[in-house]
C-alpha positions as a printed Julia matrix, in Angstrom:
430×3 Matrix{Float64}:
   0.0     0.0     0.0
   1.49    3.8    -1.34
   2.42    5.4     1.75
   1.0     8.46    0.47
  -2.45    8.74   -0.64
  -1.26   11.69   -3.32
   1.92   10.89   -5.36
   1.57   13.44   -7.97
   3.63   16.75   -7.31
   1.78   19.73   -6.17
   3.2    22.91   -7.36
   0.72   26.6    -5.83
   1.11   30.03   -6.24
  -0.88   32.98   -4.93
  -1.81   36.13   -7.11
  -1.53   39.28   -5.73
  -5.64   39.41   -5.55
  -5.52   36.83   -3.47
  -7.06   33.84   -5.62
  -4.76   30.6    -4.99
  -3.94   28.76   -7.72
  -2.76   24.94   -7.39
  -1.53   22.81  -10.08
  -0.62   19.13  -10.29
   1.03   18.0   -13.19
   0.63   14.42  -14.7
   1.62   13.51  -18.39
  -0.8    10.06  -18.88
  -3.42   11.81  -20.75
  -3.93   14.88  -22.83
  -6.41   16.04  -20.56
  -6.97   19.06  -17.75
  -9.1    19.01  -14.73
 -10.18   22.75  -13.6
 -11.22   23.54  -10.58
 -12.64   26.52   -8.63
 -13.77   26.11   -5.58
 -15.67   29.11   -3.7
 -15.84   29.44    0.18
 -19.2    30.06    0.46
 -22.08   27.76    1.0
 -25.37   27.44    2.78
 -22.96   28.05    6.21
 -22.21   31.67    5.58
 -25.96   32.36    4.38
 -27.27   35.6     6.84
 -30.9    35.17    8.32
 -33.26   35.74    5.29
 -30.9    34.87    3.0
 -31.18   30.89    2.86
 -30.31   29.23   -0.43
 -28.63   31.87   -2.22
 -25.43   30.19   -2.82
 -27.35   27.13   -3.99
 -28.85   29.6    -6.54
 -25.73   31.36   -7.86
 -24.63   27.14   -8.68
 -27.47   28.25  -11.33
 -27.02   31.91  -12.19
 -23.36   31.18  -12.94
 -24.44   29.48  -16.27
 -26.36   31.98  -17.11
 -24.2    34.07  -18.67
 -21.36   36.6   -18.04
 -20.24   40.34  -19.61
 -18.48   38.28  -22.02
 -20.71   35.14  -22.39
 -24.09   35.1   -23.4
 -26.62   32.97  -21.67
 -26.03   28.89  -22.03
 -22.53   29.8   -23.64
 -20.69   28.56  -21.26
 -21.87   25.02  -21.18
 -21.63   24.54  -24.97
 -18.32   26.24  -25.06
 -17.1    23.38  -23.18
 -18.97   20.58  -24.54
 -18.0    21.94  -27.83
 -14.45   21.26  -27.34
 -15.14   17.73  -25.8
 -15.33   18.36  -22.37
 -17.59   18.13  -19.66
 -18.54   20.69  -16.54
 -21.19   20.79  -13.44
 -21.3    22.56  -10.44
 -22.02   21.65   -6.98
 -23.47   23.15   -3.39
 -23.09   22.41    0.31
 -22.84   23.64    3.32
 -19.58   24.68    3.03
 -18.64   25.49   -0.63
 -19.62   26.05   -3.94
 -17.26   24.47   -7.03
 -17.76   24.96  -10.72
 -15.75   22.5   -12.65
 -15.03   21.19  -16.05
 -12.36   18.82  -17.41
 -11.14   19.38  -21.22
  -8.83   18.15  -23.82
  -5.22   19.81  -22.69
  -5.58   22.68  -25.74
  -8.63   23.97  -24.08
  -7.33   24.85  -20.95
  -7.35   28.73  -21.55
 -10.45   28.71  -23.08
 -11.44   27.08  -19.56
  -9.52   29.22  -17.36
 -11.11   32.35  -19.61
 -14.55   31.09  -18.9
 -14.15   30.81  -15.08
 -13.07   34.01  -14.71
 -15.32   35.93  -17.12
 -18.3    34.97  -14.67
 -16.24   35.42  -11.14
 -15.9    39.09  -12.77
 -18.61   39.46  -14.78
 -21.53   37.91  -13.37
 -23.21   41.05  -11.77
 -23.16   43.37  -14.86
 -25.13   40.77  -16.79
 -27.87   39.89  -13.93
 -30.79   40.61  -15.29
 -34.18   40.2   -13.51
 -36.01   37.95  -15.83
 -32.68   35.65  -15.09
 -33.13   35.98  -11.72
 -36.85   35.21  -11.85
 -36.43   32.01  -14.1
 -33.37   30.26  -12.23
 -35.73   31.24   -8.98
 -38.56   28.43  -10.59
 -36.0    26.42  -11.83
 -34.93   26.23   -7.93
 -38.73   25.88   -7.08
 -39.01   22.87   -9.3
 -36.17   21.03   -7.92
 -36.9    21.45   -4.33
 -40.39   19.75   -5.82
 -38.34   16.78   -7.8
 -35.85   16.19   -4.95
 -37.17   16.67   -1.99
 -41.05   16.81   -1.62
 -42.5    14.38   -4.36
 -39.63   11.65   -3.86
 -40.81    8.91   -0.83
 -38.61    9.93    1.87
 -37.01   13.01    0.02
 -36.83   15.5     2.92
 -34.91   13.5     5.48
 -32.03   15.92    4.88
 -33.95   18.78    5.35
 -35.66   17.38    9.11
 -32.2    15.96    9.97
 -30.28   18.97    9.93
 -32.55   21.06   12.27
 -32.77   18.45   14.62
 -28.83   17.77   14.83
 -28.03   21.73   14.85
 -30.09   24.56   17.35
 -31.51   27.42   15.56
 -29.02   30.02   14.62
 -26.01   27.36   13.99
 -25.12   27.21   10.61
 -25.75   23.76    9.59
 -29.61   24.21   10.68
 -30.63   24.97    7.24
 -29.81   22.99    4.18
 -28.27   24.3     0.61
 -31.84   24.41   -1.1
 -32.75   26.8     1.46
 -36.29   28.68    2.1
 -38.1    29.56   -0.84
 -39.57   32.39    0.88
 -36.47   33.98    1.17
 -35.45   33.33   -2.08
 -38.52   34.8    -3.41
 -38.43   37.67   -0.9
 -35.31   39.02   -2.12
 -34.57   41.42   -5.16
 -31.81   41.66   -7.44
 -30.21   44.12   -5.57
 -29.78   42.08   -3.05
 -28.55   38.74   -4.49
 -26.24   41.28   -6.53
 -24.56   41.91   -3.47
 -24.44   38.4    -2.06
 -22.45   37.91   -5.23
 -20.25   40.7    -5.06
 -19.19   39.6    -1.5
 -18.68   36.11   -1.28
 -17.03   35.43   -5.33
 -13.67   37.09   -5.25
 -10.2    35.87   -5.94
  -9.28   36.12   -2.36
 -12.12   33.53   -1.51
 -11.32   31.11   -3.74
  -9.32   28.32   -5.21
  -8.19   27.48   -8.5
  -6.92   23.69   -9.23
  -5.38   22.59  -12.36
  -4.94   19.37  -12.56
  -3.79   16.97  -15.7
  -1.68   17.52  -18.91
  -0.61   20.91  -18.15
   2.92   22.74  -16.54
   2.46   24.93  -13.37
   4.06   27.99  -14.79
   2.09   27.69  -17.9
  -1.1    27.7   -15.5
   0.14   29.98  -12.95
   0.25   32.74  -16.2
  -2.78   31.87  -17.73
  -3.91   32.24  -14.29
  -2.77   35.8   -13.47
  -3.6    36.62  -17.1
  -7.28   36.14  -17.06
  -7.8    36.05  -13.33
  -5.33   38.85  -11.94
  -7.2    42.04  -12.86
 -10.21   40.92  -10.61
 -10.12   43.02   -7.27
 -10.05   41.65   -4.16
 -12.75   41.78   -1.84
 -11.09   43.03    1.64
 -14.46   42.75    3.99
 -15.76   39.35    3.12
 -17.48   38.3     6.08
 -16.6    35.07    8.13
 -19.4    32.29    8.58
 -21.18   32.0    12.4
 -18.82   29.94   14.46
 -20.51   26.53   14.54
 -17.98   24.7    15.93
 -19.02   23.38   19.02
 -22.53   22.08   19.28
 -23.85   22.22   23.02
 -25.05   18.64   24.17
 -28.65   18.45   25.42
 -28.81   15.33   27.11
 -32.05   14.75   25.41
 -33.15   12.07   22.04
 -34.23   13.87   19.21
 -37.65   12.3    17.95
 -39.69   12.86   15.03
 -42.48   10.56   13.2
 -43.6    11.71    9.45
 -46.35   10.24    8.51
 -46.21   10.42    4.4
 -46.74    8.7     0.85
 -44.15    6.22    1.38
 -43.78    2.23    0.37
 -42.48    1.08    3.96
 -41.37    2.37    7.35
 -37.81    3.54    7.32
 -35.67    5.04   10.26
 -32.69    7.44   10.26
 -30.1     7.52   13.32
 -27.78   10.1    13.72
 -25.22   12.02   15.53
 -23.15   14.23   15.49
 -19.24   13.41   15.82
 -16.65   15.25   14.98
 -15.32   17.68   11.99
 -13.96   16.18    8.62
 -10.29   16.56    8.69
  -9.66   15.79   12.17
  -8.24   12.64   13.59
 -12.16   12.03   15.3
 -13.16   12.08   11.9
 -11.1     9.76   10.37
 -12.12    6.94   12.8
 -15.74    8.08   12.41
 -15.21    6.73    9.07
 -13.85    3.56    9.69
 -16.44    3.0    12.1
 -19.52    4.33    9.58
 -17.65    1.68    6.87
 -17.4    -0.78    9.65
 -21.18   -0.42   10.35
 -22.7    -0.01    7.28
 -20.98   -0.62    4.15
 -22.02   -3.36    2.03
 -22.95   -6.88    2.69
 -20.41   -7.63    5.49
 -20.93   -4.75    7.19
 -22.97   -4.53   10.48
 -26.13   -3.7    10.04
 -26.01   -5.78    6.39
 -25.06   -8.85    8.39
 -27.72   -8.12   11.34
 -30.96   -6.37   10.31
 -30.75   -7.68    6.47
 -29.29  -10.77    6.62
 -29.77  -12.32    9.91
 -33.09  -10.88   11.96
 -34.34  -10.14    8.2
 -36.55   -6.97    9.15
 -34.18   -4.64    6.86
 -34.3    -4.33    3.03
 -31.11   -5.48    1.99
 -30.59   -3.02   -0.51
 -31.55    0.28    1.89
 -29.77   -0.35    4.92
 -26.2     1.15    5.58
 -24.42    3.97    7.27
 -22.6     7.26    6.46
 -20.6    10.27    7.75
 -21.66   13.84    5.62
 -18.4    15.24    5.3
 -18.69   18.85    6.92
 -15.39   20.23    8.25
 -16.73   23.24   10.58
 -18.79   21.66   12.77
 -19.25   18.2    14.67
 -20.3    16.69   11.51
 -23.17   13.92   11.48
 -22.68   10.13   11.16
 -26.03    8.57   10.22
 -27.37    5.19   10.16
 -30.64    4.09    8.12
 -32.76    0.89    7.34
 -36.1     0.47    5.78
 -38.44   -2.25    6.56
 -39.54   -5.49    5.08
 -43.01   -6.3     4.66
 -45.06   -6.94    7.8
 -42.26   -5.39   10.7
 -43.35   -2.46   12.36
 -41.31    1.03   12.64
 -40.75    0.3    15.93
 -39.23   -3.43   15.9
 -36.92   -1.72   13.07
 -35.73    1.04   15.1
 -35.05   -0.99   18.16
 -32.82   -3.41   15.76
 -31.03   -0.22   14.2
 -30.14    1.16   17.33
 -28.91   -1.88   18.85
 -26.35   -2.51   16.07
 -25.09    0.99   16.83
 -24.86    0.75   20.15
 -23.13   -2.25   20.01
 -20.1    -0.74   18.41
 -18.99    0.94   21.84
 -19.02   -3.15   23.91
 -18.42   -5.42   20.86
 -15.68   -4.96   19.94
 -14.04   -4.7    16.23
 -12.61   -7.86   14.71
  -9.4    -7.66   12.8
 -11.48   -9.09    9.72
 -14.15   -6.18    9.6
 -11.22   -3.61   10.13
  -9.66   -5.05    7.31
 -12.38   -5.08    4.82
 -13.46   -1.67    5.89
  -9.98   -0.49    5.09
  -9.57   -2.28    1.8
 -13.16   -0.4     0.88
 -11.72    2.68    1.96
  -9.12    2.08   -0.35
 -10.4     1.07   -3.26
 -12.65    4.71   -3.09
  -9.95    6.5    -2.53
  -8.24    5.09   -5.78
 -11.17    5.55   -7.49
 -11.11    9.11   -6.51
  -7.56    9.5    -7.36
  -7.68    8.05  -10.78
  -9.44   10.6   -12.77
  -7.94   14.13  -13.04
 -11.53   15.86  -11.9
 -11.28   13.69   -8.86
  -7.9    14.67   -7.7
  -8.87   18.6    -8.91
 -11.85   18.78   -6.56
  -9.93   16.83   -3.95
  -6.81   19.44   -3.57
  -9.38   22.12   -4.37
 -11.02   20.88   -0.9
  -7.94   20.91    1.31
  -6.74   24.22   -0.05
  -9.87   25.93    0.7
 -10.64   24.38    4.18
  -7.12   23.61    5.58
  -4.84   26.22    3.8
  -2.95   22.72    2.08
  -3.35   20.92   -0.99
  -0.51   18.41    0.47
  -2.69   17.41    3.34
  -4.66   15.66    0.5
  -1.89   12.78    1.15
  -2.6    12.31    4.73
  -6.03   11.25    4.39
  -5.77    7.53    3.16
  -2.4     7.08    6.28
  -4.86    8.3     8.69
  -7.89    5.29    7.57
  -5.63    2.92    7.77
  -3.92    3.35   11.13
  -7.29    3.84   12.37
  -7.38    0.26   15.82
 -10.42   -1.37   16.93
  -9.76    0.62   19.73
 -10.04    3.99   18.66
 -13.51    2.42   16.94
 -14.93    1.77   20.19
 -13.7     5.07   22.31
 -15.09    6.93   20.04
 -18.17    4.86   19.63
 -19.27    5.32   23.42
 -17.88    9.38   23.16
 -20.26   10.2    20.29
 -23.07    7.54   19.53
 -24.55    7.5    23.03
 -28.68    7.2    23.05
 -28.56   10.75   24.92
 -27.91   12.65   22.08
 -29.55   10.43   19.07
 -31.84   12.03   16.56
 -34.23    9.8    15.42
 -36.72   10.2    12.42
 -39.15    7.85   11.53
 -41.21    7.62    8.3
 -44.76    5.32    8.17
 -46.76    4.67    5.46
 -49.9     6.61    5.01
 -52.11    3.58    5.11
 -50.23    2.57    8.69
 -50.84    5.77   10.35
């Protein structure tokens, strides 16, 4: 096994506006991963402001000073590439991988909407990307069977005011509350140089990126007042189980556990994802091997467990199973939390750690090999930890993970006292 879960040279730079640019060179394949990754996300929303950084994922396609509306998208795909952008709580990345040649067209592109974005804002934009948000929140998470589990789980793991409460789609009465004006100056605040990132990563040198880079990025001014997210670091125990029960248009009973652990990045983190692999990954794992396999009340294709990784806050590790025909909400959520709490006083054989590492692995791998995957990944630890080279620490860290750091941290952060529970029934059971 590589001792280093990043061999590939990292080469960064900083322009004087502040944007950091990081480059990884690798000569397989005539092809560039780009990057940009934005430190803003549904954490650094104000009050009345919720979803707006979801939205802009939108608006950015919609056309710059330079680049007329869809342009963008068929620019890229034009030249045989592909691009998408993504939301959460604590970024927003646009991204697109190309053919090496294209790379400046790329790098022109990205930084023709971090500039030129506001000019070209026009209300009937605004208005249509607002319905386009509108429909989503509809196709995601209200007319999908147990769509909105993200959106109950998050304000029962975080208080009011913290700011994981609310997820990326946000309200839609605040996005339809607000005017152009005012998403104008979300905008201008949160996507400058000095808040973001800029990875390169594939058939290309550093210094020929680093002055493409300042070419088409380094006239953008810096925004000096960008305000820091709420501090949400520490999340004050209650002593008391979080319990809802949705009653909705769903084909069986299914239960979510969760709790909150500890940060991504941090050593708690890294067993918390052992121990989620451990638990529910797959046929061998835990709750596979109980509640689907042995006891047979779990569907063996919806039972498993997961950590969301969210690196400025306690971040949640959640469990799930849905019913088979005939057991009761109740006899499943009794099974599900048994499993869990079992992690703390049985302990870890060598064989589960094993396979859990090997699975770790193998994703890892799979996230290195492609030159989008290792892009977003140095993208993330420059923007959160101030170090693309802490990128190689991450696979170390699984693996030296004992079955005794599995159970400590088992009884310090799944204890019942703390558990949110939600519960879905079937209509027709209610």
């Amino acid at each position: 096994m590589p001792d280093s879960g990043y061999p590939w040279p990292i080469e960064t730079s900083r322009l004087d506006n502040g944007l950091r640019v990081v480059v990884s060179e690798d000569r397989t394949a005539p092809a560039v991963a780009v990057n940009l990754w934005y430190d803003v996300g549904s954490r650094h929303e104000p009050a009345g402001q919720t979803g707006f950084a979801h939205l802009f994922e939108h608006l950015m396609f919609e056309g710059s000073v330079n680049v007329a509306k869809t342009e963008h998208m068929k620019l890229i795909q034009g030249s045989g590439g592909s691009l998408n952008a993504t939301t959460n709580p604590d970024r927003t990345n646009y991204f697109e991988t190309v053919p090496a040649e294209h790379l400046e067209l790329a790098l022109w592109l990205e930084a023709d909407r971090m500039g030129g974005l506001v000019p070209a804002l026009t209300q009937e934009t605004l208005d249509n990307q607002r319905d386009v948000v509108k429909n989503e929140r509809r196709q995601r998470y209200e007319n999908v069977p147990y769509g909105d589990a993200w959106l109950r789980l998050l304000p029962l793991l975080y208080p009011p005011g913290h700011p994981y409460h609310h997820s990326t789609i946000g309200s839609m009465a605040d996005l339809n509350a607000a005017d152009l004006a005012t998403f104008q100056a979300f905008h201008e605040t949160y996507y400058a140089p000095n808040n973001a990132v800029l990875t390169v990563v594939g058939d290309a040198r550093a210094t020929e990126v680093f002055a493409l880079a300042d070419k088409y990025f380094g006239a953008l001014p810096a925004r000096e007042d960008i305000p820091a997210a709420p501090d949400g670091s520490t999340v004050a125990a209650t002593g008391r189980a979080a319990v809802e029960t949705v009653t909705a248009d769903v084909p069986a009973p299914r239960v979510y556990v969760a709790h909150r652990g500890h940060a991504f990045g941090t050593p708690g983190y890294d067993v918390l994802t052992v121990l989620a692999t451990v638990l529910g990954s797959g046929r061998g794992s835990r709750l596979y091997q109980r509640l689907a396999d042995g006891e047979r009340i779990a569907q063996p294709d919806l039972v498993g467990a997961y950590g969301v990784d969210l690196a400025h806050a306690p971040a949640p590790l959640i469990a799930t199973a849905t019913a088979r025909p005939g057991v009761s909400a109740e006899r499943l959520a009794e099974g599900l939390a048994t499993v869990v709490d079992e992690l703390a006083t049985v302990p870890v054989t060598a064989a589960e750690l094993d396979r859990a590492k090997a699975l770790l692995s193998t994703a890892w791998w799979r996230q290195m090999s492609t030159v989008d995957g290792r892009a977003d990944t140095l993208g993330r630890y420059t923007t959160q930890f101030g170090d693309p080279a802490r990128a190689a620490d991450r696979l170390p860290a699984w693996l030296a993970v004992t079955a005794e750091q599995i159970a400590e941290t088992a009884a310090e952060v799944l204890g019942a006292a703390d558990r949110v529970t939600l519960t879905y029934l079937p209509e027709e059971t209610a």
